[in-house]
C-alpha positions in Angstrom: 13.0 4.8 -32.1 12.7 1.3 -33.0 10.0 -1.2 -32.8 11.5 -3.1 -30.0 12.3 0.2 -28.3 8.8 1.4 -28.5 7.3 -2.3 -27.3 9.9 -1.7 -24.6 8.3 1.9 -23.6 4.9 0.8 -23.8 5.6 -2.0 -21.7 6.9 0.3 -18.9 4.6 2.3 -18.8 1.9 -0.2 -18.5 3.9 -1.3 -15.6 3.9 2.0 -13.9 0.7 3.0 -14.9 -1.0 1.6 -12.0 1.7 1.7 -8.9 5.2 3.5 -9.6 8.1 1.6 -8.4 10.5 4.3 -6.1 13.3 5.8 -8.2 16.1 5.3 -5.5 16.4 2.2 -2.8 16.6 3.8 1.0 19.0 2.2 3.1 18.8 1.4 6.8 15.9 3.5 8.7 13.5 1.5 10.7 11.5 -0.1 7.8 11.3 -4.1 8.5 10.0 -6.7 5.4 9.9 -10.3 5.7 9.1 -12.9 2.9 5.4 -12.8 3.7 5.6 -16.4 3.8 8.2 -16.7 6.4 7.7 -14.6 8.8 8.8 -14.7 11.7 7.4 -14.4 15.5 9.7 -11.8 16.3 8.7 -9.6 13.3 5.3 -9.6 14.4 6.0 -9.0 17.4 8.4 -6.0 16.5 5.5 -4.4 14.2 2.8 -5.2 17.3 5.5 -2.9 19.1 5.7 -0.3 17.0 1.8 0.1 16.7 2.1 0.2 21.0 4.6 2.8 20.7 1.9 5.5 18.8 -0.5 5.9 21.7 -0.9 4.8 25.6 -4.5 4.2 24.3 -3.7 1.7 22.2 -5.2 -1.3 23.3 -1.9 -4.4 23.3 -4.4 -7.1 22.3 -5.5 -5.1 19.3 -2.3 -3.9 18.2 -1.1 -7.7 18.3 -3.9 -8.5 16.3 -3.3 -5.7 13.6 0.7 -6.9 13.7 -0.4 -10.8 13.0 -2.8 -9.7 10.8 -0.7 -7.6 8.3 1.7 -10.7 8.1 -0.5 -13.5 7.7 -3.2 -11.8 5.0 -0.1 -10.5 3.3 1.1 -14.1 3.0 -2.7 -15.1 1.9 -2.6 -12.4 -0.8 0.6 -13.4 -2.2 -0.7 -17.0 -3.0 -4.2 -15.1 -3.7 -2.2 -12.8 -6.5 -0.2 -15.4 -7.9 2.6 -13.3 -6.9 6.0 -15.3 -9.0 7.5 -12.1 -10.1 8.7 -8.5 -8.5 6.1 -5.8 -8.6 6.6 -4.2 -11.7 6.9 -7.4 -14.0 3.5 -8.7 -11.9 2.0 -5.2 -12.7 2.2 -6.3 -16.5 0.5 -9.8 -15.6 -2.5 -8.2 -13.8 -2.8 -5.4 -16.8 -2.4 -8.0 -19.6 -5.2 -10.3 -17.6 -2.5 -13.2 -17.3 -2.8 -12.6 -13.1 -6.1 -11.8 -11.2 -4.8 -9.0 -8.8 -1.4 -7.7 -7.7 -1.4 -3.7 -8.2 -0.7 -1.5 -5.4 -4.4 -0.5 -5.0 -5.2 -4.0 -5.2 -3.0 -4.7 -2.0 -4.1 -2.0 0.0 -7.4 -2.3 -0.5 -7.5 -5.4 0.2 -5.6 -4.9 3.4 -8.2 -2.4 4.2 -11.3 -4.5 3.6 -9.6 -7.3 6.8 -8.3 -5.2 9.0 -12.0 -3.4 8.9 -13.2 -6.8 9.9 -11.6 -6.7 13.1 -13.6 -3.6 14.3 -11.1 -2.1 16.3 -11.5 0.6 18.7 -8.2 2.2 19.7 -7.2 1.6 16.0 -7.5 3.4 12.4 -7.0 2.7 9.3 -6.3 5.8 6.6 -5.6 5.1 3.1 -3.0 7.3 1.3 -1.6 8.1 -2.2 1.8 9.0 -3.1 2.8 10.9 -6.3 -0.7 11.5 -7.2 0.6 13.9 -9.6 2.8 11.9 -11.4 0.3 8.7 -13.1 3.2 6.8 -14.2 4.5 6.3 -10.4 1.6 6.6 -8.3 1.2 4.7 -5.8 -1.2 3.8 -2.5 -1.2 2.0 0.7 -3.2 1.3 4.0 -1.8 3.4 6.7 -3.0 2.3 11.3 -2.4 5.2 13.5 -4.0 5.2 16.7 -7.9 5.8 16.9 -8.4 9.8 16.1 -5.1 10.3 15.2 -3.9 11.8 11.8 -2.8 9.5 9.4 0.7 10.9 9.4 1.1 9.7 12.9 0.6 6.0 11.7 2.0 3.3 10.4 2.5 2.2 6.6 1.6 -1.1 5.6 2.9 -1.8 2.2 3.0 -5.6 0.8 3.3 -3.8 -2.6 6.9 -2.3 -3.1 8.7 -5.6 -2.7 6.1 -7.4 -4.3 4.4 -9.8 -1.4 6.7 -8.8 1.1 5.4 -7.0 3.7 7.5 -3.5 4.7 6.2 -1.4 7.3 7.7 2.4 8.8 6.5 5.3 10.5 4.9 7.5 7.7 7.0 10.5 8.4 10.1 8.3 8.0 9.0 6.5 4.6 11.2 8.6 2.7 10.4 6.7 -0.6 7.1 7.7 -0.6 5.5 11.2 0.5 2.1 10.0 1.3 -1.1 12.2 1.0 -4.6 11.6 2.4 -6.9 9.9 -0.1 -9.5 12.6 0.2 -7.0 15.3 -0.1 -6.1 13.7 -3.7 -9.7 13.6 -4.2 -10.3 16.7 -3.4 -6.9 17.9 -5.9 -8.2 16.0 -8.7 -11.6 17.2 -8.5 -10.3 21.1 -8.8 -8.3 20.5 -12.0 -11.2 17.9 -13.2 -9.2 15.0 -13.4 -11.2 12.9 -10.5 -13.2 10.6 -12.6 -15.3 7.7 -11.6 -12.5 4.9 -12.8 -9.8 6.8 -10.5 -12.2 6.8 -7.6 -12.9 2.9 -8.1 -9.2 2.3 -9.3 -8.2 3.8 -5.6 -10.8 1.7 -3.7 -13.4 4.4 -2.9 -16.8 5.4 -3.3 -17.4 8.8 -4.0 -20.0 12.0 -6.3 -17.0 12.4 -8.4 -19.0 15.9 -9.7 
């Protein structure tokens, strides 16, 4: 292999290192994304229908709420993230320090940490890991499913895969990702020793990593 080959390698696999990029683009489903900085009233509104449609319990202010929410703080974090680039060439900046945040943890977190804010209580919010297994393409999100519910009855919220863009679809139809509870990877990690205090922080969480 050459030297530019092996740059070339490295470079990649910075890029996946902290959030995989899907190996294959899904057409149609019920996914929507919007340019986080243009979205629209009817795309709100469309997500704030979708959260409605989990439970009858679901309070209609809070679900419009969590809808406007996702859109507008994904818009913030874009400008927040310095976000010029798709989602693998911004994973580079963030790694090589030329961009403050960006990575998918970075996003969901994030996500996470506002819609907390909003203390709802017919709402909740799961966070979820895909390809845990596999470092290079790893990936996690911030999932709302009605209060109670399990996360795989919810809703992903993912800014990350389209770099700023919000894309949101019922987690059992998110065929580009097969998401697993955070705790669950935890818990997988921690049997084969490979849950380390770095992960736990890397994937938002406080945890005895022992």
């Amino acid at each position: 292999m050459t030297g530019l080959k092996w740059v070339l390698a490295l470079v990649l696999v910075a890029a996946l290192a902290a959030c995989g990029a899907p190996q294959t683009q899904r057409a149609g489903g019920s996914a929507l994304s919007i340019q986080a900085d243009q979205a629209e009233p009817g795309k709100v509104a469309a997500l704030t229908e979708k959260i409605m449609s989990l439970s009858a319990t679901i309070d209609p202010e809070e679900a419009a709420r969590a809808a406007r929410i996702a859109y507008s703080y994904t818009a913030q974090l874009r400008r927040e993230y310095q976000i010029t680039d798709g989602p693998l060439i911004h994973n580079i900046k963030v790694n090589n320090g030329s961009k403050p945040r960006g990575l998918c943890w970075h996003w969901a977190q994030d996500m996470e940490i506002r819609l907390e804010q909003e203390n709802f209580q017919t709402l909740d919010l799961h966070r979820a890991i895909s390809n845990f297994d596999n470092w290079r393409l790893e990936h996690s999100t911030v999932i709302i499913s009605a209060a109670g519910a399990s996360m795989y009855d919810g809703v992903v919220l993912d800014p990350w895969r389209k770099g700023g863009v919000l894309v949101w679809d019922d987690v059992r139809s998110d065929t580009r990702y097969n998401w697993t509870p955070r705790e669950e990877v935890f818990a997988w990690k921690r049997a084969r020793g490979e849950l380390t205090t770095r992960y736990v922080d890397a994937a938002g969480a406080t945890i005895r990593t022992e």
